[in-house]
C-alpha positions as CSV (number, residue, x, y, z in Angstrom):
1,X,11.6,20.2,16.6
2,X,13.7,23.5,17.2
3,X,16.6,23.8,19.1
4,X,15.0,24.4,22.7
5,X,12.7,21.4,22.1
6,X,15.8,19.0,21.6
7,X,16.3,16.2,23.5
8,X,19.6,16.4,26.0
9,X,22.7,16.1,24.9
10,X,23.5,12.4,26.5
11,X,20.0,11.1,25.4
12,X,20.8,12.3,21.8
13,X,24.1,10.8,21.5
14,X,23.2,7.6,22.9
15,X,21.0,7.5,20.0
16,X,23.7,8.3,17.4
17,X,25.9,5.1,19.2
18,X,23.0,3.4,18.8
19,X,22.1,4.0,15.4
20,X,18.7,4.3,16.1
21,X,16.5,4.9,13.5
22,X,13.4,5.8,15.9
23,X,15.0,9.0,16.2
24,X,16.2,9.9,12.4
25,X,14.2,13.2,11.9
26,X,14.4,14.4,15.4
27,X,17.7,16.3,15.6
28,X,20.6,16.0,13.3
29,X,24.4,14.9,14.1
30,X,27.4,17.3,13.0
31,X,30.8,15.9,13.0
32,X,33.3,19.4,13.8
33,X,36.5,17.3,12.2
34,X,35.0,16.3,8.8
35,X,32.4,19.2,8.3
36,X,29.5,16.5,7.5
37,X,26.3,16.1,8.9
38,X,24.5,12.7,9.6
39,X,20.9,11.1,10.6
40,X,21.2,9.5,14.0
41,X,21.5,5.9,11.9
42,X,23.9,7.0,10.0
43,X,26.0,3.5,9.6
44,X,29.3,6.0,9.4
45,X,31.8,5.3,12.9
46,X,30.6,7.2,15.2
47,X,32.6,10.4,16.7
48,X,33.3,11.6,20.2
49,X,30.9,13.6,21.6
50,X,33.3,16.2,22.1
51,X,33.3,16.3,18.2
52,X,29.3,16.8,17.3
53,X,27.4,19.2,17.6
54,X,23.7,18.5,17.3
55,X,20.9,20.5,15.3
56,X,17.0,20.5,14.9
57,X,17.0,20.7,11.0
58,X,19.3,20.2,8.2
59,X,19.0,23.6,7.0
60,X,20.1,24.7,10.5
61,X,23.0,22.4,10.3
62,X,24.2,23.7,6.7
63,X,23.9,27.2,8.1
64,X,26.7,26.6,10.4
65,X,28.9,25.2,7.0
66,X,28.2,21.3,7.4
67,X,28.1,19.5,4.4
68,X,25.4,16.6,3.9
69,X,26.3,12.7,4.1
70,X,27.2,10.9,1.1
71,X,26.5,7.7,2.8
72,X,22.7,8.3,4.8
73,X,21.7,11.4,2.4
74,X,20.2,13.4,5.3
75,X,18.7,15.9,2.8
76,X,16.3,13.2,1.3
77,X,13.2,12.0,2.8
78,X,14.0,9.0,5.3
79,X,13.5,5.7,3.2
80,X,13.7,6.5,-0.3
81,X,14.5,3.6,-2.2
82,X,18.4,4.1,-3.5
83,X,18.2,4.0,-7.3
84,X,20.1,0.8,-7.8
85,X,17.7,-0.7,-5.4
86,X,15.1,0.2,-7.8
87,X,16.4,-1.2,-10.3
88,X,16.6,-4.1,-8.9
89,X,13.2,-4.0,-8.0
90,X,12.0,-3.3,-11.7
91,X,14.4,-5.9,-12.8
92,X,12.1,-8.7,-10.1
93,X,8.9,-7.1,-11.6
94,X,9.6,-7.8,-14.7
95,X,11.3,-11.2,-14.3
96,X,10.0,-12.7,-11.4
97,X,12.0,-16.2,-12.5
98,X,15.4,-14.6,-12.2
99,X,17.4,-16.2,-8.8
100,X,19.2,-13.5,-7.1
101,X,21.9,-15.4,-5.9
102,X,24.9,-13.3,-4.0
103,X,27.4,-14.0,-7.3
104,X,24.6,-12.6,-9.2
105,X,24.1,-9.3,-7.3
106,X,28.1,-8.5,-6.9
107,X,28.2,-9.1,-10.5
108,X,25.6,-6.6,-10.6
109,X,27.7,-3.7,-8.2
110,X,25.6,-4.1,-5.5
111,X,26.8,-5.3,-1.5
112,X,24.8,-8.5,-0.7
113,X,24.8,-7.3,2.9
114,X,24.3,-3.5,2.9
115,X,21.5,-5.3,1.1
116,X,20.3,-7.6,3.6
117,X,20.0,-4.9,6.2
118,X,18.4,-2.5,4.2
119,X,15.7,-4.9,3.5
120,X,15.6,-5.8,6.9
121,X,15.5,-2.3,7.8
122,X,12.4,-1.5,5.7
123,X,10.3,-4.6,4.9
124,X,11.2,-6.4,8.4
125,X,13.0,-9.0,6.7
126,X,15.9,-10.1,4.2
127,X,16.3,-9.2,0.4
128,X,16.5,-13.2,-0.6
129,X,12.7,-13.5,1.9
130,X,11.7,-10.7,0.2
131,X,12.4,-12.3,-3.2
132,X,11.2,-15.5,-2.5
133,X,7.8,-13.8,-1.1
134,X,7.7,-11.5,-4.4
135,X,7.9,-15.1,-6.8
136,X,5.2,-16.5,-4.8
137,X,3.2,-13.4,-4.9
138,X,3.4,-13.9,-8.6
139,X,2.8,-17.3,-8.7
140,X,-0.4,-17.3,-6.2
141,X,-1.9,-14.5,-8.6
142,X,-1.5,-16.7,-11.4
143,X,-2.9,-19.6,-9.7
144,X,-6.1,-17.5,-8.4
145,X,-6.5,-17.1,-12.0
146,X,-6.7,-20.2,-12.9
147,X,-3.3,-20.9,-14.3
148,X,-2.1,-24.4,-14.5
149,X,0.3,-25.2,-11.5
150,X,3.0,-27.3,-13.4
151,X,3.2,-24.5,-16.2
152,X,2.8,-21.7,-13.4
153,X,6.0,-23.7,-11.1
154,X,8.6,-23.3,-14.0
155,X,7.5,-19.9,-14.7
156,X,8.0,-18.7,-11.4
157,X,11.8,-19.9,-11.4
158,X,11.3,-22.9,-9.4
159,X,13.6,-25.9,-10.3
160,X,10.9,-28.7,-9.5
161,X,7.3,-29.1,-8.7
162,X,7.9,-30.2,-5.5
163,X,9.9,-27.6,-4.4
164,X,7.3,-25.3,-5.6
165,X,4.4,-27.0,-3.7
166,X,6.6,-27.1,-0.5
167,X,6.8,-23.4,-1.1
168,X,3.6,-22.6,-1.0
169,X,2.4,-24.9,1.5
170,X,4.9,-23.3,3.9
171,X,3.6,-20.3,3.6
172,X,0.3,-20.7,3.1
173,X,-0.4,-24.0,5.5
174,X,-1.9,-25.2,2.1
175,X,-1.4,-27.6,-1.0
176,X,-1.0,-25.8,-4.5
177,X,-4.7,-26.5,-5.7
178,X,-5.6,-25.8,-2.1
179,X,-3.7,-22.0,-2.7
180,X,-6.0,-20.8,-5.4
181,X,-8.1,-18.9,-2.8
182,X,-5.6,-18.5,0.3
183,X,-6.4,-15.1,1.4
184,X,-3.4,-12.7,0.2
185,X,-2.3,-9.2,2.1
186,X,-0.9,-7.2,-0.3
187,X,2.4,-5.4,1.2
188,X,3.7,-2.3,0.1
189,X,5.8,0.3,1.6
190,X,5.0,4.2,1.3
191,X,7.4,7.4,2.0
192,X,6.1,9.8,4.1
193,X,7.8,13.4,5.7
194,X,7.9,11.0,9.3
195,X,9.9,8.2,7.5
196,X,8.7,4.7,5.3
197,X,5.6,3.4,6.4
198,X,4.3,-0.7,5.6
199,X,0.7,-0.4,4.2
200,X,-1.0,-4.3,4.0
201,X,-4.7,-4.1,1.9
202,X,-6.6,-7.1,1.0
203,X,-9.3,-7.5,-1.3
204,X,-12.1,-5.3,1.3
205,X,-9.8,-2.6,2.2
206,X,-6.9,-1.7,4.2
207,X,-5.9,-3.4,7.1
208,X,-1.9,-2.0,8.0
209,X,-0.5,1.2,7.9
210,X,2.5,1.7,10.4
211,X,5.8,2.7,10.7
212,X,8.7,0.8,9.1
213,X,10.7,1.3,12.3
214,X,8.0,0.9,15.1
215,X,8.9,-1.9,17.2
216,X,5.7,-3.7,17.6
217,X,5.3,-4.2,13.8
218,X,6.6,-7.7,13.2
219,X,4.1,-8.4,16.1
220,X,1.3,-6.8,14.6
221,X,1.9,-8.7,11.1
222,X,1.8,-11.4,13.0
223,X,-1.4,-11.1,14.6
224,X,-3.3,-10.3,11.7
225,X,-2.2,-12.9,10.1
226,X,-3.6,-15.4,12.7
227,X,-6.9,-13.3,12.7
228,X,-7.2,-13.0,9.1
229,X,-6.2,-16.4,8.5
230,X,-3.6,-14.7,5.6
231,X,-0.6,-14.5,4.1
232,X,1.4,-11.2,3.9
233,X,2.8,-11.5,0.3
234,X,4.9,-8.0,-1.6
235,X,2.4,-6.3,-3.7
236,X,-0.1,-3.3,-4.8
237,X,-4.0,-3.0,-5.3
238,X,-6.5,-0.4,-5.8
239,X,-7.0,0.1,-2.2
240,X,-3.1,0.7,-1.7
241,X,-2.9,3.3,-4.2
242,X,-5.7,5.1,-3.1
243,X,-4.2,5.6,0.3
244,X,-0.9,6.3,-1.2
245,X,-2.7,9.3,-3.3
246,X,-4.6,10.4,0.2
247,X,-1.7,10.3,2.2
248,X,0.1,12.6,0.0
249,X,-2.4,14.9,0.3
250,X,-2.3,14.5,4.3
251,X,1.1,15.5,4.4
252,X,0.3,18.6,1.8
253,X,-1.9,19.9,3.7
254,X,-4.7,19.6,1.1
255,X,-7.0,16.1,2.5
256,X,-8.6,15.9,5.9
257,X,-10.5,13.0,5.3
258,X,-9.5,9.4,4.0
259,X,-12.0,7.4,2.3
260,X,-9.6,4.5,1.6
261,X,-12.3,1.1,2.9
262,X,-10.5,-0.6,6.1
263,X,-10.6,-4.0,7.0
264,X,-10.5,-3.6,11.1
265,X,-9.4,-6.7,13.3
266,X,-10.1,-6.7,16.7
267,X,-12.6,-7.2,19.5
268,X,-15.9,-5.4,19.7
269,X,-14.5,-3.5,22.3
270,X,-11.6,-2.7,19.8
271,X,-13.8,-1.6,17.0
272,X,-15.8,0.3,19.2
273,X,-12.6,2.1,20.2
274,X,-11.5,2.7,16.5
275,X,-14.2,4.0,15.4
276,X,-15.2,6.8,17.8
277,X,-11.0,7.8,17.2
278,X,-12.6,8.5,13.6
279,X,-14.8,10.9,15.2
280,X,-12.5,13.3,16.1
281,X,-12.7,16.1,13.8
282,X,-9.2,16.8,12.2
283,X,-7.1,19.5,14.2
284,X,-8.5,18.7,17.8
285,X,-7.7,16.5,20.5
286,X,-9.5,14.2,23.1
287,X,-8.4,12.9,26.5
288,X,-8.2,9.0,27.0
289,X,-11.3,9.7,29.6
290,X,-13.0,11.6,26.8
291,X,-12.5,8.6,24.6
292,X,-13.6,6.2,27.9
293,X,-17.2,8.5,27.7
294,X,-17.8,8.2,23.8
295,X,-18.1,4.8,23.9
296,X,-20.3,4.2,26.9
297,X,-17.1,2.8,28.8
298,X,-16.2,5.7,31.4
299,X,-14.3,3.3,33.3
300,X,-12.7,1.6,31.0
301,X,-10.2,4.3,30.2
302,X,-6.7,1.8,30.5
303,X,-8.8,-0.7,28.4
304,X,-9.1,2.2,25.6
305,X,-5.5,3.2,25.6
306,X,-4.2,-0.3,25.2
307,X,-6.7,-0.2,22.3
308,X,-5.2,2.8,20.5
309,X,-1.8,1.2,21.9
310,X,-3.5,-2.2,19.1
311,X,-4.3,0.4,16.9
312,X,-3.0,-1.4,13.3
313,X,-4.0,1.7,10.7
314,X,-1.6,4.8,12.4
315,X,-3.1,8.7,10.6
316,X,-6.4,7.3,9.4
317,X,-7.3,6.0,12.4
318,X,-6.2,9.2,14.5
319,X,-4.9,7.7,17.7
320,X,-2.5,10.7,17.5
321,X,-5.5,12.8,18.7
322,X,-5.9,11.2,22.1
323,X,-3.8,13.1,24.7
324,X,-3.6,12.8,28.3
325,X,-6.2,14.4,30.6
326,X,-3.6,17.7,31.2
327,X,-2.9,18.1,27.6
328,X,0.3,16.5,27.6
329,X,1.1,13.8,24.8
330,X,1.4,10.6,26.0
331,X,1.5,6.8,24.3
332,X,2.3,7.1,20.4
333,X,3.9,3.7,19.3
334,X,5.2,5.6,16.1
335,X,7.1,7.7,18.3
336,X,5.9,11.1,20.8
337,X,8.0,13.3,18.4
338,X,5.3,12.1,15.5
339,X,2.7,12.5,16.9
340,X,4.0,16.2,17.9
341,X,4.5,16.1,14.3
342,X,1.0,15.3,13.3
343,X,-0.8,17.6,16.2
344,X,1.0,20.3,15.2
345,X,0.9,20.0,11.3
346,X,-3.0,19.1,11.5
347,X,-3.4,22.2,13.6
348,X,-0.9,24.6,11.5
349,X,-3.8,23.7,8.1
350,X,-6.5,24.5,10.5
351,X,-5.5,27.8,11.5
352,X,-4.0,28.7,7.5
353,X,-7.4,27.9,6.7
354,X,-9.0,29.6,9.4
355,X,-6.9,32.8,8.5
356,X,-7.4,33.1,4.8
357,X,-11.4,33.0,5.5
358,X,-10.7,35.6,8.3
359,X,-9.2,37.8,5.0
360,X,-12.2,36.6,2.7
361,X,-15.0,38.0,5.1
362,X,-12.9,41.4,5.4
């Protein structure tokens, strides 16, 4: 974004009354009486308008003598994990038994409901879900492997067998022998430049990667999990860290191509759709009608729209590349100022590239 490119003035603060998260990394808010500079969630109360002043870029706004947030850290990348949240996180690795009770975490300095909503915020549900989901995620591993269920309860902090088996069969529809093979979806949360994105992998491949704060998500968790017949449980695999490593080298500038396997779920007419949005080479752009003609559908050009619109892997499978037949960016359920974002980082790489073997050949 630069300064020309911002949205209006009304539109902007809206978004700060709002505290709305979809628009964190678009412009940045400026409070004249207290010198301090804010994402548009910032959970600070909010000024009157007469008092902000609105920039494209932190650095633009510390130009002008504002002083970053203590409270939304506008100068780190949008979703970093806050260190005692880390912690906290370690602490559940390592001792997946432990019951996180509310005493326990004010005993341990941290807010039980700054918590909560952070949670909420960037895993689409609370810290006490998450933690149940992070035992059972333990427990279900150990199970797969063979583990005795009795021994397997107690170790995973449960209080009785029953309540164990009543655990798992809510969430997996199943009884605890019956859990051995439940098919798991690993869930694990990445940081990108655009903000924290939910990556979900199974044992074939990848099968989520989307936005923390697109508004569809919970839906499309859903969904999968009818189609797969799944369980979305917190956790890592080999497929998850190799697109964590590929992603990072997205954003760097460095990878143009993912190899990270993916599990797609959808209609033929779906997959069909997905995979010619793989065939569009890195730094171009197609039209919906374009996309319509690739796939022997010319017609069908709303039907392939509402298919990028189901599109569950965003980046890898490009649906950023499809613009409308006049150039103009249309439909992005990550946002339009991402996929601006994307476009115009995807085709900055091209043309460094294209420049330096310019200066090779002279």
């Amino acid at each position: 974004m630069t300064k020309e490119t911002l949205p209006s003035i009304e539109e902007m603060y809206r978004a700060i009354e709002r505290r709305d998260t979809g628009y964190d990394g678009i412009f940045f808010a400026a409070v004249k009486t207290t010198g301090i500079f804010c994402r548009p969630s910032c959970a600070a109360r909010k000024p009157e308008l007469k008092n902000v002043e609105f920039y494209a870029t932190a650095a633009e706004a510390m130009s002008f003598g504002f002083r970053a947030c203590k409270r939304c850290h506008p100068l780190e990348p949008r979703g970093v994990i806050p260190e005692p949240t880390k912690q906290l996180l370690v602490e559940m690795d390592n001792n997946p038994s432990l019951r996180m009770t509310d005493g326990l975490l004010r005993r341990r300095g941290h807010d039980p409901v700054s918590l909560r909503r952070w949670f909420k915020e960037n895993y689409k549900v609370t810290f006490q879900a998450y933690h149940r989901s992070h035992r059972l995620s333990k427990a279900m591993a150990e199970l797969s492997e063979g583990a005795n269920i009795a021994q397997t309860a107690f170790s995973s902090g449960y209080e009785s067998l029953s309540g164990f088996q009543d655990a798992l069969h809510q969430i997996t529809g199943r009884s605890a022998s019956n859990s051995r093979d439940a098919r798991v979806v690993h869930l694990s949360r990445t940081v990108t430049p655009l903000g924290p994105m939910l990556m979900g992998a199974t044992e074939e491949g990848v099968c989520l990667l989307e936005f923390a704060d697109r508004p569809m998500l919970e839906t499309q968790i859903r969904r999968l999990s009818k189609q797969l017949k799944c369980v979305f449980l917190p956790g890592s695999n080999e497929f998850i860290c190799q697109l964590e490593k590929e992603l990072q080298s997205y954003f760097a500038g460095t990878t143009r191509e993912f190899k990270t396997p993916l599990v797609l779920i959808g209609s033929d007419f779906q997959k069909r759709a997905w995979n010619a949005l793989c065939q569009i080479d890195y730094g171009k752009t197609r039209s919906y009608a374009e996309q319509a003609r690739m796939i022997g559908s010319p017609d069908a050009v709303r039907a392939v729209a509402r298919a990028n619109g189901d599109n569950r892997i965003a980046i890898v499978v490009p649906c950023h590349r499809v613009v409308g037949s006049d150039g103009t960016l249309t439909g992005y359920g990550g946002g339009l100022w991402r996929k601006k974002w994307l476009l115009e980082h995807e085709g900055a790489a091209v043309a460094k590239n294209y420049s330096q073997a310019e200066f090779t050949l002279r």
